[in-house]
C-alpha positions in Angstrom: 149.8 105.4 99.8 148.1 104.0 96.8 147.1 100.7 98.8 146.0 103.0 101.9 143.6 104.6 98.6 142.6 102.1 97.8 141.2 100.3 101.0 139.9 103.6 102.2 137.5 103.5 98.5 136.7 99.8 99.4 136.2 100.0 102.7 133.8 103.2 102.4 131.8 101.2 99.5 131.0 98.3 102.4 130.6 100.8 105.3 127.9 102.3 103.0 126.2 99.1 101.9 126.5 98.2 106.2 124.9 101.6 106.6 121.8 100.7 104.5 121.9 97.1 105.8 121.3 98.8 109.1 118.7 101.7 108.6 116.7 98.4 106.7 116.7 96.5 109.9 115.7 99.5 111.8 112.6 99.9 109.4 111.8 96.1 109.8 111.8 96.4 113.5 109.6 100.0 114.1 107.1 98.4 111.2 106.9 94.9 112.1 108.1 93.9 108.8 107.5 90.1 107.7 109.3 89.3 104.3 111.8 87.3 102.9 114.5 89.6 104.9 117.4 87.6 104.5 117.3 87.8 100.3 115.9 91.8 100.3 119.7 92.7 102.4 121.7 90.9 99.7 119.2 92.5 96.9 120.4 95.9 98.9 124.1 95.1 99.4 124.8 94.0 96.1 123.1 97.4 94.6 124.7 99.6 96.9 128.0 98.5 95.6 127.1 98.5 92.0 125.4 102.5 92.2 128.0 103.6 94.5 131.1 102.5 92.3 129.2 103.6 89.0 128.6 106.9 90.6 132.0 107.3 91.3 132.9 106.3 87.8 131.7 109.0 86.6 133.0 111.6 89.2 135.9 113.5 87.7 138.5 113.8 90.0 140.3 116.5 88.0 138.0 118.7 89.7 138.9 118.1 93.4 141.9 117.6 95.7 140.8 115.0 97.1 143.4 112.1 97.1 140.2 109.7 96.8 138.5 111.1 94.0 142.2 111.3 92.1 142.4 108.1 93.0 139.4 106.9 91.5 140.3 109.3 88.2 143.3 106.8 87.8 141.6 103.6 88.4 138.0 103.8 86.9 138.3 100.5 85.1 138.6 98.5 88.8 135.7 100.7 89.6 133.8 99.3 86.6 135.0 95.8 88.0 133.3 96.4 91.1 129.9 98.0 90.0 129.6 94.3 87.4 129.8 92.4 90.8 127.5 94.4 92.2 125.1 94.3 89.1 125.5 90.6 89.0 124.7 90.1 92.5 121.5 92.4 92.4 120.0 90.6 89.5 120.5 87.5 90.9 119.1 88.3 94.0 116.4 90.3 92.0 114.9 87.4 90.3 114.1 86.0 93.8 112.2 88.8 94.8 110.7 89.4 90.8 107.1 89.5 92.2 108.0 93.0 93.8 109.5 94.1 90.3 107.4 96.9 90.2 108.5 98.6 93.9 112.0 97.5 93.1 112.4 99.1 89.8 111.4 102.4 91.3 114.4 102.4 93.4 116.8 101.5 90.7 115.7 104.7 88.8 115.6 107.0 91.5 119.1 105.1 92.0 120.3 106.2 88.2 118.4 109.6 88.6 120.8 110.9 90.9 123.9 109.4 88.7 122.3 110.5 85.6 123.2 113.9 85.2 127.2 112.6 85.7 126.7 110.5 82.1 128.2 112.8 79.2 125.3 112.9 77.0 123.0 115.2 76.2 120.0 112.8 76.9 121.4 113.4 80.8 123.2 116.3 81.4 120.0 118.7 81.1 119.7 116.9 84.7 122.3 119.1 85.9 120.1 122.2 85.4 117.9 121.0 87.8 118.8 123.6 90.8 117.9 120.8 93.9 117.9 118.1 91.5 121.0 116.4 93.1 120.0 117.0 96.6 116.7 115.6 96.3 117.8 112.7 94.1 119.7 110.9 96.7 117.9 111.5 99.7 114.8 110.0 97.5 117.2 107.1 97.1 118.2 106.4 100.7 114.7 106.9 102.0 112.9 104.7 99.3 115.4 102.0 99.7 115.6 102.2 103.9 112.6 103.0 104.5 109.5 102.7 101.9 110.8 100.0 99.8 110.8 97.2 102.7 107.2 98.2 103.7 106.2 97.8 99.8 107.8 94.0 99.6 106.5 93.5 102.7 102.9 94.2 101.3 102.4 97.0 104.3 99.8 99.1 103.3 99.8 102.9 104.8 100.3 104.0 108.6 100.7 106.7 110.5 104.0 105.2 111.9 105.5 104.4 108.4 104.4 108.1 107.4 106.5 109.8 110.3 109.4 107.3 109.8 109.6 107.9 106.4 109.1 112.0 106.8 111.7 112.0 109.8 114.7 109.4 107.8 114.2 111.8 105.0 114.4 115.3 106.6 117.6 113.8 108.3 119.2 112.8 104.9 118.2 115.8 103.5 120.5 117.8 106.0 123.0 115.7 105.4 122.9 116.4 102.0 123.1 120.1 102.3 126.3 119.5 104.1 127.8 117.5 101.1 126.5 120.1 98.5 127.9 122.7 100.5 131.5 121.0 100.3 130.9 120.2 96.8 129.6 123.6 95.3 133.4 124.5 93.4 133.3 121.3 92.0 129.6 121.2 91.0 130.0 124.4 89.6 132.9 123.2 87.3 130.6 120.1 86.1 127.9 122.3 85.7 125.9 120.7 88.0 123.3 122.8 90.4 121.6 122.4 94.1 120.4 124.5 96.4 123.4 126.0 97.4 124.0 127.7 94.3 121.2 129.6 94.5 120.8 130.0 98.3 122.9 132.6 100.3 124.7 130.9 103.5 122.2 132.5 106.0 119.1 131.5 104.0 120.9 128.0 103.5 121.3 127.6 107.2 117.6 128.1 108.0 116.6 125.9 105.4 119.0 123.3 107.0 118.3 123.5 110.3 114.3 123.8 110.0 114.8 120.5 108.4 116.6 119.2 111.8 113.7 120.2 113.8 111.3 119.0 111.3 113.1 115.6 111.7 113.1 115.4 114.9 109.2 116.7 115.4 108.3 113.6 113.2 110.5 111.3 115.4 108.8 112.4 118.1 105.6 111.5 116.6 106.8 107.9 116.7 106.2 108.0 120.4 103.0 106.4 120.7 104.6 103.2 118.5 107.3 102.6 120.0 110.0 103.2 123.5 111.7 106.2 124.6 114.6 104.5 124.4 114.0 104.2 120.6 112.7 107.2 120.0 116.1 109.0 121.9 118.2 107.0 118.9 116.2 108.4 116.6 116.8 112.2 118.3 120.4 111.3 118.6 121.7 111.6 115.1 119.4 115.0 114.4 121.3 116.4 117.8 125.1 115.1 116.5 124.6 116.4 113.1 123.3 120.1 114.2 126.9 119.5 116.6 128.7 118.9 113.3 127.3 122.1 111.3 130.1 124.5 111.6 133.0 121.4 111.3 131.8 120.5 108.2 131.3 123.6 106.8 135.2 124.5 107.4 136.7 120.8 107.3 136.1 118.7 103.6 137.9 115.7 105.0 136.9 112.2 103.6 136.7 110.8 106.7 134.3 113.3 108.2 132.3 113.3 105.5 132.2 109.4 104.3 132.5 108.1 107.8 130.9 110.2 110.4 128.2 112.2 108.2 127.4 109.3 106.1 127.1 107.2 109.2 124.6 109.5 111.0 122.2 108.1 108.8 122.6 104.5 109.9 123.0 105.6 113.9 120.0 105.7 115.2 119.8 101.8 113.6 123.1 100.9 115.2 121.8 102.4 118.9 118.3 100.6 118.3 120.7 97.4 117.4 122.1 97.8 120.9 119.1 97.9 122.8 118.1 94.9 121.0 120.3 92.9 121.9 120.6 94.4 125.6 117.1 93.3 125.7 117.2 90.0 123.9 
């Protein structure tokens, strides 16, 4: 069981960092993005793994029944060992992109704004009074990263197609954050931690949700004049899955739901657009 654990945390850390790998070469392809693409997916692989195993660091598990998180309470220091790989690897492959230092910095501290309020000091944990805080935070994160981040190495000034990508990746995250919020509110509440969902009743929770699915997909369909139908039905796809998975995730907190299928919406459209790529190439 512990081994089984333990490849499920490592294995979700690379699906993850394969996820944003993905949504990166979507945003290279709608934009027509010309950089050094190679060294930016190993900047972004080697993050990912460092944020996402010091993030998890400092996520008690004492407050969830989750066999993961109880896990990852009883092994923090191979954690730590995987978050200094990670580090190392992103400051290597930092210095080769050190002209951008300026758009790249902005991601790492959205990056440590949404792990912040987990560090027990009093310089952070104010963060946790921050009612949608949390929520914002990491869709800020995934969206700079995926989406705005490649367009600023890449020297790609403002468009109307980078706006609407940008507006419909976000609104998508933002969903999918709910949904984890939602699944996390007892243990939140124990960590002192607030979002949305604290404050919102489940009926005015719902609307907000789902008039951010529609928003989503309005700016996808936006996209039309840029790009195929075919595209722009990957990019509906997800929006369409996730409204499917509403009431599932709201009564199921598996691991694998959440760290596999929800966490993988994001990259979908990406891995259909992948597809058609290659049917096409």
């Amino acid at each position: 069981m512990l081994r089984s654990v333990f490849n499920f945390f490592l294995f979700t850390s690379l699906f993850i960092a394969l996820c944003a790998l993905l949504m990166i070469w979507q945003t290279n392809q709608l934009l027509h993005l010309d950089y050094p693409q190679c060294t930016f997916y190993l900047f972004v692989f080697f993050s990912t793994i460092c944020s996402y195993n010091f993030h998890w660091y400092l996520t008690p598990g004492t407050y969830s029944s989750s066999e993961r998180l109880q896990w990852g309470e009883r092994h923090r220091i191979m954690m730590l060992v995987f978050c200094g790989i990670g580090l190392a690897g992103a400051l290597f492959y930092f210095w080769q992109l050190r002209e951008h230092w300026i758009a790249l910095s902005g991601g790492a501290f959205l990056t440590f704004l949404y792990s912040a309020p987990k560090v027990p000091h009093k310089t952070f944990t104010w963060l946790r009074k921050i009612a949608i805080g949390k929520t914002l935070f990491l869709t800020a994160v995934w969206t700079y990263v995926t989406t705005l981040l490649p367009a600023l190495v890449a020297n790609q000034g403002f468009s109307w197609p980078l706006l609407f990508f940008t507006a419909h990746r976000f609104l998508l995250i933002y969903a999918i954050c709910i949904l984890f919020d939602y699944r996390d509110l007892e243990s939140d509440k124990k960590e002192g931690i607030r979002s949305l969902i604290t404050y919102l009743d489940l009926k005015n929770l719902n609307r907000l949700y789902y008039l951010t699915l529609l928003l989503s997909a309005v700016a996808a369909g936006l996209l039309g004049p840029e790009t195929t139908i075919p595209v722009i039905a990957t990019l509906m796809a997800p929006i369409v899955i996730t409204a499917l998975l509403t009431r599932k995730a709201h009564h199921n907190p598996s691991d694998y739901l959440f760290y596999f299928v929800l966490d993988g919406l994001m990259a979908l459209s990406a891995l259909l657009h992948l597809l058609i790529y290659w049917a096409q190439a």
